[in-house]
C-alpha positions as CSV (number, residue, x, y, z in Angstrom):
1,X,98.4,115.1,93.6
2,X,101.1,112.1,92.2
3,X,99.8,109.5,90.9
4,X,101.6,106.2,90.2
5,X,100.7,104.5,87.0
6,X,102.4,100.4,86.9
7,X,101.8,98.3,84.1
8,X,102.4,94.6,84.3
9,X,101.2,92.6,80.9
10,X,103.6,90.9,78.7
11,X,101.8,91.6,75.7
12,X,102.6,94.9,74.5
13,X,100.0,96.8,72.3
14,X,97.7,93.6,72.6
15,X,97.5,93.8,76.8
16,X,93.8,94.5,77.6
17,X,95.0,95.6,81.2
18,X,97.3,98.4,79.6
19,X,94.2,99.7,77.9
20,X,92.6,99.4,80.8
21,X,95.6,101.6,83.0
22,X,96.0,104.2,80.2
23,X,92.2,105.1,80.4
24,X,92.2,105.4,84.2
25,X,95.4,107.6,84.0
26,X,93.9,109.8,81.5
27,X,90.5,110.2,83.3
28,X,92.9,111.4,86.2
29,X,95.1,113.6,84.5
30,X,91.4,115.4,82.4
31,X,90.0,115.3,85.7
32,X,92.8,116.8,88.0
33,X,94.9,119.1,85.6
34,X,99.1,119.3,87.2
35,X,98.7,115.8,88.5
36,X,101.8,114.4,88.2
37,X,102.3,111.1,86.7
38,X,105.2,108.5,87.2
39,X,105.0,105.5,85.1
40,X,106.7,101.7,85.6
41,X,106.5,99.5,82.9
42,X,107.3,96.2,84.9
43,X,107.5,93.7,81.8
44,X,110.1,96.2,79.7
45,X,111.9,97.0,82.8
46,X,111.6,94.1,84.8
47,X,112.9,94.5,88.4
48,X,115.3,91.4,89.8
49,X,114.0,89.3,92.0
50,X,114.6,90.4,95.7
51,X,117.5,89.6,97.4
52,X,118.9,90.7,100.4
53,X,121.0,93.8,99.7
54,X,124.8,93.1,99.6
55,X,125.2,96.9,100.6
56,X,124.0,100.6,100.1
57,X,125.9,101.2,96.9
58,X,124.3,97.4,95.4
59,X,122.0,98.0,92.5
60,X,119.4,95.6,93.8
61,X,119.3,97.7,96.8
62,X,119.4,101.1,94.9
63,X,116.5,100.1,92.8
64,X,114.6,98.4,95.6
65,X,114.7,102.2,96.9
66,X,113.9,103.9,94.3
67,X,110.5,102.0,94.0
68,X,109.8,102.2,97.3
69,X,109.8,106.3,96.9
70,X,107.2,106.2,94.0
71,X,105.1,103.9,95.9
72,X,105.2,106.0,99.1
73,X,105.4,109.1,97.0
74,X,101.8,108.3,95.4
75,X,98.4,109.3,96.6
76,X,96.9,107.1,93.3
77,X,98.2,104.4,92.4
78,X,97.0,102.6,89.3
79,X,98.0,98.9,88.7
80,X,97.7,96.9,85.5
81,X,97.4,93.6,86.7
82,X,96.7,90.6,83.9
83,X,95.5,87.1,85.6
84,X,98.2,84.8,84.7
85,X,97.6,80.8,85.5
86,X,95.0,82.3,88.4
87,X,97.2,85.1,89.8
88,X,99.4,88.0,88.9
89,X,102.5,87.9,86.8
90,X,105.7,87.6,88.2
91,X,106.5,91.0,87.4
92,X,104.2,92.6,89.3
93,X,104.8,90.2,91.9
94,X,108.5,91.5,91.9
95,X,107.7,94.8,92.8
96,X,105.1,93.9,95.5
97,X,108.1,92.4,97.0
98,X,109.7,95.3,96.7
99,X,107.2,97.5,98.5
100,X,106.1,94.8,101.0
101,X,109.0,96.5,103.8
102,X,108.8,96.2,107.3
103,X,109.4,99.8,108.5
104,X,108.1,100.9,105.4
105,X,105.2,99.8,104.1
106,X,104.1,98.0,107.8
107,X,105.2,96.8,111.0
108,X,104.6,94.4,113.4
109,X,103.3,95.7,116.8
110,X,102.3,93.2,120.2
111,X,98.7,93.9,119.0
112,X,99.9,92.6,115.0
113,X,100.6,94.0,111.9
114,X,100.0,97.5,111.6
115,X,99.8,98.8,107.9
116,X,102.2,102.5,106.9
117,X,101.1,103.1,103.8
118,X,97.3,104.4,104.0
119,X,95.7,107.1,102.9
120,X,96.3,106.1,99.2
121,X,93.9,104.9,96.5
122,X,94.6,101.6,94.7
123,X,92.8,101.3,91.3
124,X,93.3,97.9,89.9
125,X,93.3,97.4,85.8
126,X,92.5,93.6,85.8
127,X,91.9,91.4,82.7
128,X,91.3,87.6,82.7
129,X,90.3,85.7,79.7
130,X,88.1,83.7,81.7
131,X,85.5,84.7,84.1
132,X,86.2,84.1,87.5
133,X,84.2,87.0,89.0
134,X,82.2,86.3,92.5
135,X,79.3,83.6,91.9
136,X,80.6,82.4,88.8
137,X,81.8,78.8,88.5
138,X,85.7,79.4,88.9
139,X,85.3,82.4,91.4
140,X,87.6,79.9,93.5
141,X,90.1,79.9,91.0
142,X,91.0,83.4,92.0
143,X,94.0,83.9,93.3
144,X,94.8,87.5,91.7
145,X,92.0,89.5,93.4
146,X,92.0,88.4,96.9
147,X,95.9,88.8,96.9
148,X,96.0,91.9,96.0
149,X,93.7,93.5,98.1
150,X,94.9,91.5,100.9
151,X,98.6,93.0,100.3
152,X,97.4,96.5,99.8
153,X,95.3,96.4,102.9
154,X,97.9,95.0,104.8
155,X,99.9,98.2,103.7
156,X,96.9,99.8,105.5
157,X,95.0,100.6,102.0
158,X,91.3,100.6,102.4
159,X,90.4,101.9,99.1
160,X,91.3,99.2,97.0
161,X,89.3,99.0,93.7
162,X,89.1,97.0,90.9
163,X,88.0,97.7,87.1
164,X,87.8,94.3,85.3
165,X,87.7,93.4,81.8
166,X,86.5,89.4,82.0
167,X,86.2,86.7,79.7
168,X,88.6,88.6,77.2
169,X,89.6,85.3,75.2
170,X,86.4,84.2,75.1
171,X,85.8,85.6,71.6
172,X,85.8,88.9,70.0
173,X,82.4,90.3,70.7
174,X,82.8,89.0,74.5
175,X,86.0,90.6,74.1
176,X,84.8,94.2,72.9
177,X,82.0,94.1,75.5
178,X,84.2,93.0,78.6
179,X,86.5,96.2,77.7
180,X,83.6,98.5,76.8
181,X,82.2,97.5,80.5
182,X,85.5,98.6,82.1
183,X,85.7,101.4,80.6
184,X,82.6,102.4,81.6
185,X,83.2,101.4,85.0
186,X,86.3,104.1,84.9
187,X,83.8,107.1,84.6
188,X,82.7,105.9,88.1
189,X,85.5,105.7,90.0
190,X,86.2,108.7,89.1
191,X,82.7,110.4,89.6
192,X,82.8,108.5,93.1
193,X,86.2,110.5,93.7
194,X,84.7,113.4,92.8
């Protein structure tokens, strides 16, 4: 089994969503000894923005590939993803564009788009200082869900999950109970796995 493990927060030891990532990784690798773990740190090792490739031997391009062979490689992949201003970071938003590949990832067929890249599992590390969870008052404020399920299911993902830690600047004690929730909520993924 390979599992991919991308982390996307710009804050370091502070990011709630690395926390998050790290303790689904480790559930994995206790639960599934010789699993073999690649890890992308997006904020320390940001990718450029896409650009159309000036050639085989351009860097962009080389890079592009090299991401697009962990992604495929993957039968997990894990995704720290922080809500910034609603959505994701630009980061991570970086190397969706770097998967999102016609040929690839999808195509288009006379019937519509047809996604390439199923049979994975997409677990989801989310962290929002506010809540914006279905029902509550800025559920429509949520731009950072809904994308990235749509985007992974267009890739032909079904089993996209999330584990969210909400309300995380909301205080300290909201804080310590929206992590100890999605922590809690990593036990059953995995048990669902099982």
């Amino acid at each position: 089994m390979k599992l991919l493990h991308i982390d996307a927060s710009a804050l370091g030891a502070h990011s709630v969503s690395r926390g998050l990532t790290a303790a689904v990784v480790a559930e994995f690798v206790r639960n599934h000894p010789g699993i073999e773990v690649t890890y992308r740190d997006l904020h320390a090792a940001p990718l450029a923005p896409w650009a159309l490739p000036t050639g085989e031997d351009d860097p962009n391009a080389l890079e592009g590939a090299k991401v697009m062979d962990e992604f495929l490689a993957a039968d997990v992949v894990v995704v720290g993803a922080p809500m910034y201003n609603f959505g994701i970071s630009s980061t991570l938003k970086a190397w969706i564009d770097r998967i999102a590949v016609a040929g690839k990832t999808f195509r288009y067929t006379a019937s519509g788009p047809e996604g390439l890249a199923g049979g994975k599992r997409v677990i989801v590390a989310s962290s929002r200082g506010g809540i914006y969870a279905e029902g509550s008052p800025a559920a429509a404020m949520d731009f950072q869900e809904p994308y990235l399920r749509a985007v992974f299911n267009f890739f032909g993902i079904t089993e996209v999950e999330f584990v969210r830690a909400e309300g995380v600047a909301m205080g300290d004690d909201h804080k310590a109970n929206a992590i100890g929730g999605a922590i809690e909520g990593i036990g059953g993924l995995l048990r669902k796995a099982a």
